[in-house]
C-alpha positions as CSV (number, residue, x, y, z in Angstrom):
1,X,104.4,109.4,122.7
2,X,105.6,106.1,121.5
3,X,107.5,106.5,117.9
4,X,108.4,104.6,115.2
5,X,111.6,105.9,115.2
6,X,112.2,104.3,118.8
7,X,110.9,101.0,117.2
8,X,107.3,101.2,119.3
9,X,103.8,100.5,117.4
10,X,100.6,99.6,118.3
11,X,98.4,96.8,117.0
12,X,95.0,95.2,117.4
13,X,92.8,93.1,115.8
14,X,89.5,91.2,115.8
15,X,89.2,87.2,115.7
16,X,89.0,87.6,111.9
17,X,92.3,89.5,111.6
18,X,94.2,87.7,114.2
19,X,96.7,85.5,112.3
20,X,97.7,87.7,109.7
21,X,98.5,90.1,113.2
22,X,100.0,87.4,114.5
23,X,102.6,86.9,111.5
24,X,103.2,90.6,111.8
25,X,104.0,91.2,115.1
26,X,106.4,88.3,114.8
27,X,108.0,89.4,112.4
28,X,108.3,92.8,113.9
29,X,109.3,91.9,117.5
30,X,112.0,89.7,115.4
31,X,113.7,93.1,114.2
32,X,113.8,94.6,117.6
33,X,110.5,96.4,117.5
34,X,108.3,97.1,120.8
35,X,104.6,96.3,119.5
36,X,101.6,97.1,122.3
37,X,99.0,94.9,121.1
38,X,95.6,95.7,122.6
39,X,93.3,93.5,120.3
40,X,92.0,89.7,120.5
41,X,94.8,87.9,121.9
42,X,93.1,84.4,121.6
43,X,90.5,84.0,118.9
44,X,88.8,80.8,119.9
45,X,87.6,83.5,123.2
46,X,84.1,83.2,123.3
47,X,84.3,86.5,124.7
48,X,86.6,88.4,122.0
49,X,86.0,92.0,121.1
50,X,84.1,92.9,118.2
51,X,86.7,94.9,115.2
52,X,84.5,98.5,115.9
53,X,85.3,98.5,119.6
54,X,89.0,97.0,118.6
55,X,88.9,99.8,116.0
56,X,88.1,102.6,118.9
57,X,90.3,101.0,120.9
58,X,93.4,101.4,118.9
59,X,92.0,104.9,117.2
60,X,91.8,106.4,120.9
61,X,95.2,105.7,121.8
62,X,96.5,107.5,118.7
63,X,93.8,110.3,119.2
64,X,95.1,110.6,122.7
65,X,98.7,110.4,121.6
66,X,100.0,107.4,123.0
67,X,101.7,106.0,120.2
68,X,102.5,107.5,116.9
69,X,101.5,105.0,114.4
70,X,99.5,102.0,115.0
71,X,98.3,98.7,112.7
72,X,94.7,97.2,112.5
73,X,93.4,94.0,111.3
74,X,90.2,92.6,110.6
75,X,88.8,90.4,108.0
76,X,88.6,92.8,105.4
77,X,90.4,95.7,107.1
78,X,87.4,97.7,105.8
79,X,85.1,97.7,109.4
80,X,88.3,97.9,111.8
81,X,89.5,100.8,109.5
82,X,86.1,102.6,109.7
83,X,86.0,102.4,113.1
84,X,89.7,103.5,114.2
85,X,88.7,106.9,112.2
86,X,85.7,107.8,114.2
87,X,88.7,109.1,116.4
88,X,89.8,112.3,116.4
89,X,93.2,112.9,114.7
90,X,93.3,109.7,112.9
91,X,93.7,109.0,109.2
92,X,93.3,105.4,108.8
93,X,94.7,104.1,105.2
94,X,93.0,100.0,104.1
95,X,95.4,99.0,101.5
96,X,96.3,95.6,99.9
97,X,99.5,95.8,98.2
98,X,102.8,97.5,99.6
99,X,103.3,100.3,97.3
100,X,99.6,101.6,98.9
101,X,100.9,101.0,102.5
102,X,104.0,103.1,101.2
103,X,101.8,105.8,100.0
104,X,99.3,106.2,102.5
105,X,102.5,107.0,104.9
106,X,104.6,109.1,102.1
107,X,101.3,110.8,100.4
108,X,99.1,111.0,102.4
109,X,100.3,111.1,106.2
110,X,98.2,108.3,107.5
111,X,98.9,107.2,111.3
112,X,97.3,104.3,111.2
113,X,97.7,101.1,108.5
114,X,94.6,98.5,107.8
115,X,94.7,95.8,106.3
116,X,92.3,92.5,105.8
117,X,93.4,88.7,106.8
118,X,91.2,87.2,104.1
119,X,92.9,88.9,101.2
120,X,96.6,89.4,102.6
121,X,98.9,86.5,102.9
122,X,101.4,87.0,105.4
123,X,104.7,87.8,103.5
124,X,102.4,90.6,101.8
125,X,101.4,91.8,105.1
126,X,104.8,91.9,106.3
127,X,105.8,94.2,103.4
128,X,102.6,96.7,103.9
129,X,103.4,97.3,107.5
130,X,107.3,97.7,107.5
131,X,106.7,100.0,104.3
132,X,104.1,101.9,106.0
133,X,106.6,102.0,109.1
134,X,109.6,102.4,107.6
135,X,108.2,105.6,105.1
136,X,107.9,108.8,106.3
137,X,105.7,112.3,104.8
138,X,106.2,113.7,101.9
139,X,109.9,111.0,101.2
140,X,110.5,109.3,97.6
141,X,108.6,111.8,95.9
142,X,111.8,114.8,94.8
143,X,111.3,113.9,91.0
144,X,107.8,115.7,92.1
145,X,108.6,119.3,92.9
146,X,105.7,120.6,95.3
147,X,104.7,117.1,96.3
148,X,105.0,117.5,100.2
149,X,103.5,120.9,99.9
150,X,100.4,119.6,97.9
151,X,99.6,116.5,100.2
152,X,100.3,118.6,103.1
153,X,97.4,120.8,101.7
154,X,95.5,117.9,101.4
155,X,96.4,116.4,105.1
156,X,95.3,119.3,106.9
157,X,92.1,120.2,104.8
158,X,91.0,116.9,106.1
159,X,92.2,116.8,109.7
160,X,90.6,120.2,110.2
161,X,87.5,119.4,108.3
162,X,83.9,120.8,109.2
163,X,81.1,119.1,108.1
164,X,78.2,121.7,109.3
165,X,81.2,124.8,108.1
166,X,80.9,123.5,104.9
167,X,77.2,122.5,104.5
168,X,76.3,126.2,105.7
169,X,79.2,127.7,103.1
170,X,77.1,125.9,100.3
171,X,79.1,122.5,100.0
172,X,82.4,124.9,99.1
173,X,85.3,125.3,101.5
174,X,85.8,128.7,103.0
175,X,89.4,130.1,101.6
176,X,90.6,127.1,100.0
177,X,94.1,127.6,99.0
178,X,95.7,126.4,96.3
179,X,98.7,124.3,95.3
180,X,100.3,124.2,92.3
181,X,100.4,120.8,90.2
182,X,103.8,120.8,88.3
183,X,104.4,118.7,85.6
184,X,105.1,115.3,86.8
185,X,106.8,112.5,84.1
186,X,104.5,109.3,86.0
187,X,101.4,111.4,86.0
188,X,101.7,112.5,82.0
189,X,99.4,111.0,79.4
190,X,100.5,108.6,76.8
191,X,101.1,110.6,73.6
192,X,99.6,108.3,70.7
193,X,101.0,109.3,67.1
C-alpha cells in the first residue's frame, strides 16, 4: 500500500475539477510528494471521463488497497464524492474550509478528501489537502478525553454497516455500544446570567 507517510497519494478529477487538481498536485509534487493521478489529464479531451467513473476509479484503488489516502475533484466535489463511496472501505469527506479537511482525517478517519473547483480557490485547496494529509485519527483532540475512542465507535459502526441488518432489526442497531461523552470546554453551552 502506498502511504502518506512515504509521501504517495492518489488523485483524480473530472474536467470540472481539473485546475483546482492541477494547483494541488503542484504544489504537492513541489514538497517531495509522489501523487498517482488517474483522472482527466487534459480537459479540453472531447473524450474525458465523466466524475462518477473518475469517482470509481479512485474509490477502487483505495477499496483495493493501493494507496492509503487519495484526493478527488469535481465541480462541486459533491458527485465525485458520491461516487468514490460506492466503494467498499471508503469514507469519502466534501469539505470547503481546512479545519473540515482537518477533521474529516482527525474525527472521523476519512481516506479520501473532496473537494469542488467552483467554490475552492487554490491556496484554500492547498490547505484542505496538506491538512487532510498531514492529520492523522483521533490527533489534536487530548483536551477531549475519550475522543479517539468515541469516533472510533463511530468509524467502524459505519464501515461495517448493514442496511437489510438493520431494516429487519426494526431501524435499531443490534448491540450498539456505548461511549461515554465527557465534558468538553468547546462543546459547553453559553451560560447567560
Amino acid at each position: 500500500m502506498k502511504m502518506v507517510k512515504d509521501k504517495k497519494v492518489l488523485m483524480g478529477s473530472d474536467r470540472a475539477g481539473y485546475a483546482l487538481k492541477e494547483a494541488i498536485k503542484y504544489q504537492l509534487e513541489w514538497e517531495g510528494w509522489e501523487v498517482t493521478d488517474v483522472g482527466v489529464q487534459d480537459p479540453l479531451d472531447p473524450n474525458h471521463e465523466m466524475f462518477q467513473r473518475v469517482g470509481f476509479k479512485v474509490g477502487s484503488m483505495i477499496s483495493e488497497g493501493e494507496f492509503e489516502r487519495a484526493l478527488v475533484f469535481c465541480g462541486t466535489g459533491q458527485g465525485i464524492h458520491l461516487a468514490a463511496n460506492k466503494c467498499p472501505r471508503v469514507q469519502c469527506a466534501m469539505v470547503e474550509s481546512e479545519p473540515a479537511a482537518r477533521r474529516a482525517i482527525t474525527g472521523n478517519d476519512c481516506n479520501v478528501l473532496s473537494m469542488g473547483s467552483w467554490f475552492i480557490p487554490p491556496a484554500m485547496g492547498i490547505a484542505c489537502a496538506k491538512a487532510f494529509l498531514e492529520g492523522n485519527f483521533g490527533e489534536g483532540f487530548e483536551y477531549w478525553p475519550l475522543f479517539y475512542e468515541y469516533h472510533k465507535l463511530g468509524h467502524d459502526e459505519i464501515e461495517n454497516f448493514n442496511y437489510e441488518e438493520y431494516k429487519a432489526n426494526g431501524f435499531k442497531l443490534k448491540n450498539a455500544p456505548r461511549v461515554p461523552m465527557d465534558f468538553n470546554p468547546r462543546m459547553a453551552p453559553i451560560r447567560r446570567k
